[in-house]
LUMTI-524657 format. One record per residue (C-alpha): residue number from 1; residue in three letters; x, y, z. Coordinates in steps of 0.02 Angstrom, whole numbers, plus 32768, in hexadecimal, padded with zeros to 4 digits. Example, Ala and Ser with C-alpha at 12.3 -4.5 7.8 and 13.67 -1.06 7.14 Angstrom:
<recs>
<rec seq="1" type="Ala" u="8267" v="7F1F" w="8186"/>
<rec seq="2" type="Ser" u="82AC" v="7FCB" w="8165"/>
</recs>
This chain:
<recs>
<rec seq="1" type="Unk" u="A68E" v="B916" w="55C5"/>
<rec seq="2" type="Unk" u="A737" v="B8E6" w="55B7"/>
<rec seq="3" type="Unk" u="A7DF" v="B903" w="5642"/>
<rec seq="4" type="Unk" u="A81A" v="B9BA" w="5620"/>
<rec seq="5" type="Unk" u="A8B0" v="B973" w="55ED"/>
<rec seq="6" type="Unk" u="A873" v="B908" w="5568"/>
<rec seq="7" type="Unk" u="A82C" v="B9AB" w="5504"/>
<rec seq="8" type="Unk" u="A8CC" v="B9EA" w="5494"/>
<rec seq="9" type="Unk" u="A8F8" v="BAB2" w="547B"/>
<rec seq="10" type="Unk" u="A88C" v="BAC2" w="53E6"/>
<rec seq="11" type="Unk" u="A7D8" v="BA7F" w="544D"/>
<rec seq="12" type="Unk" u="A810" v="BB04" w="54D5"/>
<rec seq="13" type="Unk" u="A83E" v="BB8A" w="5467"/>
<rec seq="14" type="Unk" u="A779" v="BB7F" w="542F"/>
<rec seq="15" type="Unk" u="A745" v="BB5D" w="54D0"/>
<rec seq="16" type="Unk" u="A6F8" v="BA94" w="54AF"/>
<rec seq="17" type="Unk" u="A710" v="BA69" w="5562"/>
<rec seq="18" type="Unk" u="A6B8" v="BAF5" w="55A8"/>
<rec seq="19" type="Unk" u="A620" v="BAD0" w="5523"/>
<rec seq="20" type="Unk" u="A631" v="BA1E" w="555E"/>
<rec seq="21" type="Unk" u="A63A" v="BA4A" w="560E"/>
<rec seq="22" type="Unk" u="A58C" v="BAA4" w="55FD"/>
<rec seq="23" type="Unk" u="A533" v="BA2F" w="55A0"/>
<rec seq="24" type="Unk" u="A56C" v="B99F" w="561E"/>
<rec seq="25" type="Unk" u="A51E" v="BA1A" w="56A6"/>
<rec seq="26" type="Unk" u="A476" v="BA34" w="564B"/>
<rec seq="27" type="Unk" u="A47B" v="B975" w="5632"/>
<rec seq="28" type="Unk" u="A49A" v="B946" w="56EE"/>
<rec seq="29" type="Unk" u="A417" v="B9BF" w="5729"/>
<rec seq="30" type="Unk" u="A397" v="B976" w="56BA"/>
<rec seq="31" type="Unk" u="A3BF" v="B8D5" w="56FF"/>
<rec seq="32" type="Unk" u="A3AF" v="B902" w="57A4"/>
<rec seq="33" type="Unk" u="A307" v="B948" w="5791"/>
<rec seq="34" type="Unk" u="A2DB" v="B89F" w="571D"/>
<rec seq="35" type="Unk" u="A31D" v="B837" w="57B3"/>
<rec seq="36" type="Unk" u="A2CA" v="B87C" w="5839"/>
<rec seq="37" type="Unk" u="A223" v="B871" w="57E9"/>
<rec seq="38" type="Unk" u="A1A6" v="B7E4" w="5809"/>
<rec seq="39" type="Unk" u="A13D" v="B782" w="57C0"/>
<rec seq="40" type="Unk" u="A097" v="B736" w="57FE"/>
<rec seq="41" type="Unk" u="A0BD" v="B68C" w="57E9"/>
<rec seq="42" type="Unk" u="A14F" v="B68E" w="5841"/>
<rec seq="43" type="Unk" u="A132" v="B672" w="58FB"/>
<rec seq="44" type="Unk" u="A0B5" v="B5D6" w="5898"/>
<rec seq="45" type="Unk" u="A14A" v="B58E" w="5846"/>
<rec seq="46" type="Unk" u="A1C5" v="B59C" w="58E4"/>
<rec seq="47" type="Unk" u="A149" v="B549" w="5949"/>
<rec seq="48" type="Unk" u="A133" v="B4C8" w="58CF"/>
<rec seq="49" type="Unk" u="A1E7" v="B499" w="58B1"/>
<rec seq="50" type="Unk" u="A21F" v="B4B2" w="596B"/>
<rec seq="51" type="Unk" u="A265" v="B3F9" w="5966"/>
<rec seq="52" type="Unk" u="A2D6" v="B427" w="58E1"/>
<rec seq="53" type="Unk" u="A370" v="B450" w="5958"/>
<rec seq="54" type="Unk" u="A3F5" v="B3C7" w="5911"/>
<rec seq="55" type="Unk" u="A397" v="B3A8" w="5875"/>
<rec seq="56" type="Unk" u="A3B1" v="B3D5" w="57AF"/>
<rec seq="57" type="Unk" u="A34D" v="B470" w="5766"/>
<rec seq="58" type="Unk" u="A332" v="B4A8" w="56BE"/>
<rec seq="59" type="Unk" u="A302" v="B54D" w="5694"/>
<rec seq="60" type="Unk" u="A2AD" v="B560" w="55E7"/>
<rec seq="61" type="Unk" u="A2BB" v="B625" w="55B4"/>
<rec seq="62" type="Unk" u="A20A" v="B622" w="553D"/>
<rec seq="63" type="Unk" u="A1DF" v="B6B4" w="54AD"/>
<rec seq="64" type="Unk" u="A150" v="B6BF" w="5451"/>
<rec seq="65" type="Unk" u="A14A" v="B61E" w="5405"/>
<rec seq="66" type="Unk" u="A0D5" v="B5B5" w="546C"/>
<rec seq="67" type="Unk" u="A0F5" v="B50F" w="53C5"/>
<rec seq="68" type="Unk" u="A1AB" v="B4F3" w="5406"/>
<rec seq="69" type="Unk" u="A170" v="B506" w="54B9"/>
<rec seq="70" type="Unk" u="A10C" v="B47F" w="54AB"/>
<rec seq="71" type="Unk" u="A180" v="B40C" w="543E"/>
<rec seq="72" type="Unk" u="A1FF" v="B427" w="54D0"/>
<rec seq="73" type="Unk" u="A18F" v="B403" w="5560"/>
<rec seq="74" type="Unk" u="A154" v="B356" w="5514"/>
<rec seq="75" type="Unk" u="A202" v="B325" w="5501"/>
<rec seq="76" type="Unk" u="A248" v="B364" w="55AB"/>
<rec seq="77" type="Unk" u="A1C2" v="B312" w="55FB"/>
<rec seq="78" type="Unk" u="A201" v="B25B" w="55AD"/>
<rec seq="79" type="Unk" u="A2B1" v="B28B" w="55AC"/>
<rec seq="80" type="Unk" u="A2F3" v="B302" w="562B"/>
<rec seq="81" type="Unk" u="A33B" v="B2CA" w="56D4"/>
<rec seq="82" type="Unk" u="A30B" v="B35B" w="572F"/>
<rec seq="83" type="Unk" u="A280" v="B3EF" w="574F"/>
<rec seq="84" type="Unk" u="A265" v="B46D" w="56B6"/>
<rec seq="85" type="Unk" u="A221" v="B508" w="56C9"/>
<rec seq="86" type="Unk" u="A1E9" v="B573" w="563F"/>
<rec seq="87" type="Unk" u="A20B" v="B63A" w="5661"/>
<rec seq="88" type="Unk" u="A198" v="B6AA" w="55E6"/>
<rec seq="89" type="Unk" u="A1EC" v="B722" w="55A4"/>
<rec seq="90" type="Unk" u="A161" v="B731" w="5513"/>
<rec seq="91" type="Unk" u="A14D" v="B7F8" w="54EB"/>
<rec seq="92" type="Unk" u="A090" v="B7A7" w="5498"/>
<rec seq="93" type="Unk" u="A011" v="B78A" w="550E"/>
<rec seq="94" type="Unk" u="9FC7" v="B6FB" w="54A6"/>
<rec seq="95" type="Unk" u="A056" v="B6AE" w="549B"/>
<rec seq="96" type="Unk" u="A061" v="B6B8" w="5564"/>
<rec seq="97" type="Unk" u="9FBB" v="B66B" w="5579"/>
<rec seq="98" type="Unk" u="9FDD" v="B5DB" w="5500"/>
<rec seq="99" type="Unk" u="A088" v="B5B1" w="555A"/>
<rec seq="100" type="Unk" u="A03F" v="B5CB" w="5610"/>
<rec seq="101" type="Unk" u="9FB1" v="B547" w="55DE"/>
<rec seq="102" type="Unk" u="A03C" v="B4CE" w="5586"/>
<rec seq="103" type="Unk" u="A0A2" v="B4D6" w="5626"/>
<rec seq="104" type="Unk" u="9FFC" v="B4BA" w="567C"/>
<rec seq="105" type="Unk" u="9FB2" v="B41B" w="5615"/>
<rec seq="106" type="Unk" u="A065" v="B3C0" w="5642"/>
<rec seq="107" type="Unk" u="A074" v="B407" w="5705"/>
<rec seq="108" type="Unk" u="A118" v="B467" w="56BC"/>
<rec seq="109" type="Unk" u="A13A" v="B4FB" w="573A"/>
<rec seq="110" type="Unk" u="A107" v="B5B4" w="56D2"/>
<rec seq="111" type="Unk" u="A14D" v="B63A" w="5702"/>
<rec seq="112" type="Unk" u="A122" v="B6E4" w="569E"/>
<rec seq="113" type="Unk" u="A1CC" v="B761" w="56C0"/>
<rec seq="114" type="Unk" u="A17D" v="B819" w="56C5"/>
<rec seq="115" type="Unk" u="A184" v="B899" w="564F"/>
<rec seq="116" type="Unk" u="A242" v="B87C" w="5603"/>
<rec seq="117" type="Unk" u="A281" v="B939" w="55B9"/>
<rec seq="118" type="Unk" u="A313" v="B90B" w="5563"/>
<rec seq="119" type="Unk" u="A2E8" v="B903" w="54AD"/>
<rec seq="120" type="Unk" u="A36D" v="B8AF" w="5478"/>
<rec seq="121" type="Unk" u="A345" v="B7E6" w="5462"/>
<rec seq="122" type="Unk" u="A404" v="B796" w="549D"/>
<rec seq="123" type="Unk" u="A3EA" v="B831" w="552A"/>
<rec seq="124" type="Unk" u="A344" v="B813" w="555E"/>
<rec seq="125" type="Unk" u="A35F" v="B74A" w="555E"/>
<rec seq="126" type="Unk" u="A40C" v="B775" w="55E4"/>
<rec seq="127" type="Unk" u="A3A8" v="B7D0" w="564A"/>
<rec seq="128" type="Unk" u="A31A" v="B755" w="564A"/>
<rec seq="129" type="Unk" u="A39C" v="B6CB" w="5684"/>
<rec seq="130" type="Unk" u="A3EA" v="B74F" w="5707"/>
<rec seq="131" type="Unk" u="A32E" v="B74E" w="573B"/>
<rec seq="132" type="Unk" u="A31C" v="B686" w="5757"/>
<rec seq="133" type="Unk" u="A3C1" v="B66E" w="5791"/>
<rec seq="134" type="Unk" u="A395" v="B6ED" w="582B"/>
<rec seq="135" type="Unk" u="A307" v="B6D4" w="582F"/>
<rec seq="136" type="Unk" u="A2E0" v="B622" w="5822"/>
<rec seq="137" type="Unk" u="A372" v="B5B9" w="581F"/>
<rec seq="138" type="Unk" u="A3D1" v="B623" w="58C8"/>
<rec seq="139" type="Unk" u="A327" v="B5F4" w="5921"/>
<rec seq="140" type="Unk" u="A30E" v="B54E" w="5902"/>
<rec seq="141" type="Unk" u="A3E5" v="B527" w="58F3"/>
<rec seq="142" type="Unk" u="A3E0" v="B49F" w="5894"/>
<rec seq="143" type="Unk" u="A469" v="B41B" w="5886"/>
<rec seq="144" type="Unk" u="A47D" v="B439" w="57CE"/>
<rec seq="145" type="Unk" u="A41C" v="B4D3" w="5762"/>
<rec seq="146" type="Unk" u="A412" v="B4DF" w="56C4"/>
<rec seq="147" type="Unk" u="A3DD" v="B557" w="5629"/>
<rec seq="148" type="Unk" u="A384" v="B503" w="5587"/>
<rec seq="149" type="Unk" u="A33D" v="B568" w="54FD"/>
<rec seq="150" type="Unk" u="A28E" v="B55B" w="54D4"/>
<rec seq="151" type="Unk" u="A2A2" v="B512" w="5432"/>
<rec seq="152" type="Unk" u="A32E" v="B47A" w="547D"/>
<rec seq="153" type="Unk" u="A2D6" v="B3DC" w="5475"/>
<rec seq="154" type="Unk" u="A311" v="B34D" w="54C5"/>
<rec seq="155" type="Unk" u="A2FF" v="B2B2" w="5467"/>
<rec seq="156" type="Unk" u="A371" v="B233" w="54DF"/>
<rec seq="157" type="Unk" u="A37C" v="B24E" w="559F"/>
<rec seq="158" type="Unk" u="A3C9" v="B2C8" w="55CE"/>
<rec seq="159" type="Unk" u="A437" v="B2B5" w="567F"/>
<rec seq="160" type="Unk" u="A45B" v="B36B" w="56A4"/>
<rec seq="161" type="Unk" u="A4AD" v="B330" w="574B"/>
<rec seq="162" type="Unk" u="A52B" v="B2D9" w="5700"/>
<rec seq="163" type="Unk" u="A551" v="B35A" w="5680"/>
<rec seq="164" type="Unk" u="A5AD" v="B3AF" w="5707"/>
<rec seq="165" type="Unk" u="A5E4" v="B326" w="577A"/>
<rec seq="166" type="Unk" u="A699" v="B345" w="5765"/>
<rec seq="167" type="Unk" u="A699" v="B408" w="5742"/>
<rec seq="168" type="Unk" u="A645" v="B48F" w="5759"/>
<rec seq="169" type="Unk" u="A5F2" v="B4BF" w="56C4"/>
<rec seq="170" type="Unk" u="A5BC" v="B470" w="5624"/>
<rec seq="171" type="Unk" u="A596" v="B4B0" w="558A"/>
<rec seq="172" type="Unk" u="A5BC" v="B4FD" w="54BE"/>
<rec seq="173" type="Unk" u="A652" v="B546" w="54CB"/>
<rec seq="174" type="Unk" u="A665" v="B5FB" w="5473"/>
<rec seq="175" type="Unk" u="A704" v="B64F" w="5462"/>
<rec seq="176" type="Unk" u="A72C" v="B6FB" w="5442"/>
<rec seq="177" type="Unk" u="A7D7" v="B75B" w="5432"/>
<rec seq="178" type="Unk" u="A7BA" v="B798" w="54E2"/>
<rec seq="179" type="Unk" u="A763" v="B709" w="553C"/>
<rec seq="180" type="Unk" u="A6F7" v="B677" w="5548"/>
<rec seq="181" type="Unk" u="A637" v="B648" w="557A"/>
<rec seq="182" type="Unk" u="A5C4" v="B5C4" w="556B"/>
<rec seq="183" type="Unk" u="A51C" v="B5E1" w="54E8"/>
<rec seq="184" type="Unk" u="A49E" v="B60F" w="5545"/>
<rec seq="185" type="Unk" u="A421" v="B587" w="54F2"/>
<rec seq="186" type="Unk" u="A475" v="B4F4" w="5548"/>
<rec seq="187" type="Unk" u="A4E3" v="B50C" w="55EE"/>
<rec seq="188" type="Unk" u="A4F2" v="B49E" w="5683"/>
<rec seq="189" type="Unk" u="A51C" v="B4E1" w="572C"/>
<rec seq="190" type="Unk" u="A56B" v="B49C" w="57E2"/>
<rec seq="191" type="Unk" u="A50E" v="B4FF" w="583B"/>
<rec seq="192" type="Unk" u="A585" v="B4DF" w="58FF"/>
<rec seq="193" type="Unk" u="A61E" v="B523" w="5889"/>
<rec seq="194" type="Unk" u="A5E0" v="B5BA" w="584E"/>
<rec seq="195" type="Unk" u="A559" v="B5DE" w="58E3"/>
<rec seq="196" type="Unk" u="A5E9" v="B66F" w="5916"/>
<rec seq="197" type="Unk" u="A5F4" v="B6BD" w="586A"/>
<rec seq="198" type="Unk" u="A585" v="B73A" w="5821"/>
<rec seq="199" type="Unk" u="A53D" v="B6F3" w="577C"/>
<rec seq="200" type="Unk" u="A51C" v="B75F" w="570A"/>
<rec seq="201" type="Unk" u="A4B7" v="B72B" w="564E"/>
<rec seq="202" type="Unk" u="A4DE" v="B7DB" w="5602"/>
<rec seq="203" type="Unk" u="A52B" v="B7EB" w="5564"/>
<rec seq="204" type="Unk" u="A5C0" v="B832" w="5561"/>
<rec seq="205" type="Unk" u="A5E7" v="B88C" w="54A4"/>
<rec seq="206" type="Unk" u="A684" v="B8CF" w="54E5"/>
<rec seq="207" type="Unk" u="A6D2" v="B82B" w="54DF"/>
<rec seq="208" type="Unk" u="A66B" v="B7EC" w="5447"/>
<rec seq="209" type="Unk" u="A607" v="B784" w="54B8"/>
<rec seq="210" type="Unk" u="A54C" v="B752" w="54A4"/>
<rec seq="211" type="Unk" u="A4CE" v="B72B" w="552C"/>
<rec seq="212" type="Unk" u="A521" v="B6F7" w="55B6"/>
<rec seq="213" type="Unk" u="A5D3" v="B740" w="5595"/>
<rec seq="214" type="Unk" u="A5CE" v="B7A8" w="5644"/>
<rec seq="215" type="Unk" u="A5E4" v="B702" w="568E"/>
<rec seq="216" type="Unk" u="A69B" v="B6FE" w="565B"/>
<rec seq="217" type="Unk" u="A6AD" v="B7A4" w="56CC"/>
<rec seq="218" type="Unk" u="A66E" v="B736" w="5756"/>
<rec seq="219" type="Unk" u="A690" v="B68B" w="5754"/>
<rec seq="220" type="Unk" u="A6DC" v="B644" w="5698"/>
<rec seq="221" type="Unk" u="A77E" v="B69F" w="56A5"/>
<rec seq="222" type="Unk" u="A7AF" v="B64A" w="5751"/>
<rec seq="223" type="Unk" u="A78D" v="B58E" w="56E9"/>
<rec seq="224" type="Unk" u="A801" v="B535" w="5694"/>
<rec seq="225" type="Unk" u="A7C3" v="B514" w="55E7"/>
<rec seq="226" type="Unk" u="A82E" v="B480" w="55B3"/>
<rec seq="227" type="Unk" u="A7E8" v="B41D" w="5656"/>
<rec seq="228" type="Unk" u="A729" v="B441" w="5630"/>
<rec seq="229" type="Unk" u="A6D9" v="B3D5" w="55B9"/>
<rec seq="230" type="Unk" u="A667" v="B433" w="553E"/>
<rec seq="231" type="Unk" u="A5C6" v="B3F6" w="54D9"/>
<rec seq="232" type="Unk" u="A5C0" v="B3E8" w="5429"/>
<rec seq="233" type="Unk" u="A55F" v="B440" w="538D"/>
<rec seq="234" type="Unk" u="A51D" v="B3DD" w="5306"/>
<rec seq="235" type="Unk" u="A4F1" v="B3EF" w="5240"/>
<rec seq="236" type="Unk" u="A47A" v="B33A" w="5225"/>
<rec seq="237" type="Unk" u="A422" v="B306" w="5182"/>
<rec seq="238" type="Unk" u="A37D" v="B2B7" w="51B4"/>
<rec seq="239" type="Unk" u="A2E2" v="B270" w="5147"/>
<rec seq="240" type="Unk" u="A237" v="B2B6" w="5160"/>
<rec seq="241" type="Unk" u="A1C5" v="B248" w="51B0"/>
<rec seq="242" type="Unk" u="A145" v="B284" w="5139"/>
<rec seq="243" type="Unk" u="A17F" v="B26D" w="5095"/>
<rec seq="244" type="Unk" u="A264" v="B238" w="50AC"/>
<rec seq="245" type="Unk" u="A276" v="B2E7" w="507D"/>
<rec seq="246" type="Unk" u="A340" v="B2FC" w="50B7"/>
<rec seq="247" type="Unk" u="A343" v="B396" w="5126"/>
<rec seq="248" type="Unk" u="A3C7" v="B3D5" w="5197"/>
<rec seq="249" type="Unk" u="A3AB" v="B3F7" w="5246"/>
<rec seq="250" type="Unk" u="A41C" v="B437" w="52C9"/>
<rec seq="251" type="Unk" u="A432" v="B3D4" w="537A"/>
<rec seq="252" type="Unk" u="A498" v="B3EC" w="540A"/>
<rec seq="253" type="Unk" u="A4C1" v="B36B" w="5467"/>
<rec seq="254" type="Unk" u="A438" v="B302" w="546F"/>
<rec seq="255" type="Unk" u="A3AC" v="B377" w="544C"/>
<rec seq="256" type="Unk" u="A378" v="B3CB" w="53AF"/>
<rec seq="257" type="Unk" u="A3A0" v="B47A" w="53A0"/>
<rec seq="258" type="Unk" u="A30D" v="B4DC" w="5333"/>
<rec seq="259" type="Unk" u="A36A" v="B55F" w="5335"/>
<rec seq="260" type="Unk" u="A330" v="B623" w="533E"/>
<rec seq="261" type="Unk" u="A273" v="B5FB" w="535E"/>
<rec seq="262" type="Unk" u="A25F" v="B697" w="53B4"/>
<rec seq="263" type="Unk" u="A28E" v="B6FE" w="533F"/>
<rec seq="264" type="Unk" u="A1FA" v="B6C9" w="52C5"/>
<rec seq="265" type="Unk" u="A202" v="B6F0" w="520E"/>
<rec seq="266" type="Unk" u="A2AB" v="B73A" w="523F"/>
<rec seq="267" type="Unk" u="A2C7" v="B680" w="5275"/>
<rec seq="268" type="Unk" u="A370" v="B639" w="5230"/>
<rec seq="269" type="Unk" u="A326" v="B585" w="5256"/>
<rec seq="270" type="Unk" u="A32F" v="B514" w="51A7"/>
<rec seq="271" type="Unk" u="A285" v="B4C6" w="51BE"/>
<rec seq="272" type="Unk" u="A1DB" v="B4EB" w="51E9"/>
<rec seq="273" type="Unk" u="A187" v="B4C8" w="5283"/>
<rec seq="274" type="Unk" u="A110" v="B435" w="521D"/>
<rec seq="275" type="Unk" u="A1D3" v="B3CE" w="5202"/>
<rec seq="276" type="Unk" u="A1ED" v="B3C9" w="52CF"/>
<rec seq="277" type="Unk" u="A137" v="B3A1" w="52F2"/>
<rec seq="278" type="Unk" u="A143" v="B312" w="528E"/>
<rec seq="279" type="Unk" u="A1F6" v="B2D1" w="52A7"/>
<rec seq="280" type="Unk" u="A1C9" v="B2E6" w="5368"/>
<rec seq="281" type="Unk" u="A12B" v="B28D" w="534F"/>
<rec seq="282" type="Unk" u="A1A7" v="B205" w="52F9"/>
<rec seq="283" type="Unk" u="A20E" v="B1E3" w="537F"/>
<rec seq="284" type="Unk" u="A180" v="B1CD" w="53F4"/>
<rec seq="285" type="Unk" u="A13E" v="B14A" w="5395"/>
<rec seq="286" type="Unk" u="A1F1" v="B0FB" w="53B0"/>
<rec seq="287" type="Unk" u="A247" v="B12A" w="5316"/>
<rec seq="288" type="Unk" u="A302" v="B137" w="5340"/>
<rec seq="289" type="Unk" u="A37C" v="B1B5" w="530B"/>
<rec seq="290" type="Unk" u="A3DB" v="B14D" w="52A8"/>
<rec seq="291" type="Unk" u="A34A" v="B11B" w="5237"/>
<rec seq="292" type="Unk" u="A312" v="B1D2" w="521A"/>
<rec seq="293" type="Unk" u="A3DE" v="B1F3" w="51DE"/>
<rec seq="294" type="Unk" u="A3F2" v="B1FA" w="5129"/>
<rec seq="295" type="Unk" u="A495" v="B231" w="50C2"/>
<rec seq="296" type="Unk" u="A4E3" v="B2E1" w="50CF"/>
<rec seq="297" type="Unk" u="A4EA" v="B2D5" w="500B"/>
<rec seq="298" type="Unk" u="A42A" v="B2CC" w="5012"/>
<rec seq="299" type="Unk" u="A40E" v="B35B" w="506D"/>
<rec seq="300" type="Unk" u="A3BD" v="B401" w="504E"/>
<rec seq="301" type="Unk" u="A367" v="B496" w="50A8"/>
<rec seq="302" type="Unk" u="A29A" v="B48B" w="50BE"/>
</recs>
């Protein structure tokens, strides 16, 4: 919620910041509870990554869609300069067996979060983050941690290190009238300068902020925005592999963005699953970038 003295005479005379004040309470007990719950591969995955202390982690936040899962983990393994970890936060228990046995096949650390109760997807992905962050990346303190959707795939290498070698956070900037956070889908962390703070991946409504907005409570709002250097959002026109079909995809950085896989037929994504198989199968058969790019004129939704 936001300051008391950002809410104006009207939102008290109908009491908003009391409603907000009560829903942020319900919202921090949940995560509490969500926190503070284990799951069985945990202690497995700690052990495992031990070593990690001054290292790069990626945590992969994964739900219900085992196809991008898999599409990511094939590319992180060629691409990503660092450990990835894929956190199931699948509600489907097919789904959770497909991913665990992906993760499995390519010796990608699994770990399935318990039971999540918010039902709320940009809710239930904050507190699954909360979950990894305290859970995972506080154990293992890496140099540099990191959050990457499930359906980012990395098609160049991918540094994460150096993201943040000369400030403390990197990411897609969103700005709201009342603050600032990174996207949840792609930030970069220090983890020594904000060891003291604590993070918190909660939305924050209030302050018109998604997934992740709490963290301007706790650490964004002490940054200077004009010194950090933000990552950038992209609109691209490519061919299909199969047929030079133009389609637009999204990317950010240097990693495709699906976009809303999660979400399934809800999914604001512009192409089906069958156009990133094959355009990822493309660039592993050495296809470049540049030679899949066609002209924005040509371009159309699939």
């Amino acid at each position: 919620m936001r300051f008391p003295n950002e809410y104006g005479a009207e939102e008290w005379f109908v009491g908003r910041p009391l409603v907000h004040g009560f829903k942020r309470a319900r919202n921090m007990l949940l995560d509490r509870a969500f926190r503070s719950a284990r799951s069985r591969e945990t202690d497995k995955v700690l052990a495992k990554l031990a070593g990690l202390a001054g290292g790069s982690l990626v945590m992969s936040v994964a739900f219900n869609q085992p196809w991008v899962v898999e599409l990511t983990t094939r590319m992180a393994m060629r691409h990503l300069n660092g450990t990835l970890i894929v956190l199931d936060n699948s509600r489907k228990a097919d789904a959770r067996r497909e991913i665990a046995r992906i993760c499995a096949d390519r010796d990608v650390p699994y770990v399935g979060l318990p039971f999540n109760p918010e039902w709320h997807p940009c809710r239930s992905n904050g507190i699954a983050m909360n979950w990894g962050y305290y859970n995972i990346a506080r154990q293992l303190r890496p140099k540099t941690f990191a959050f990457f959707d499930h359906d980012l795939i990395p098609i160049a290498p991918i540094d994460i290190g150096r993201l943040v070698q000369n400030q403390p956070v990197y990411g897609i900037l969103h700005n709201s009238v009342w603050a600032w956070n990174l996207w949840a889908g792609y930030c970069t962390y220090d983890f020594a300068s904000l060891e003291r703070f604590a993070l918190d991946f909660n939305t924050d409504i209030p302050r018109l902020l998604d997934t992740g907005g709490r963290n301007w409570i706790q650490i964004y709002r002490f940054l200077d925005q004009s010194k950090i250097r933000f990552a950038k959002m992209r609109l691209e026109t490519l061919r299909d592999p199969a047929d030079g079909t133009a389609r637009q995809a999204y990317f950010v950085d240097d990693s495709l963005h699906v976009g809303g896989a999660g979400f399934g037929d809800k999914s604001y994504s512009l192409n089906k699953p069958e156009f990133y198989r094959r355009l990822v199968r493309s660039l592993e058969d050495g296809a470049t970038l540049d030679e899949l790019r066609c002209p924005a004129s040509d371009a159309r939704p699939a």
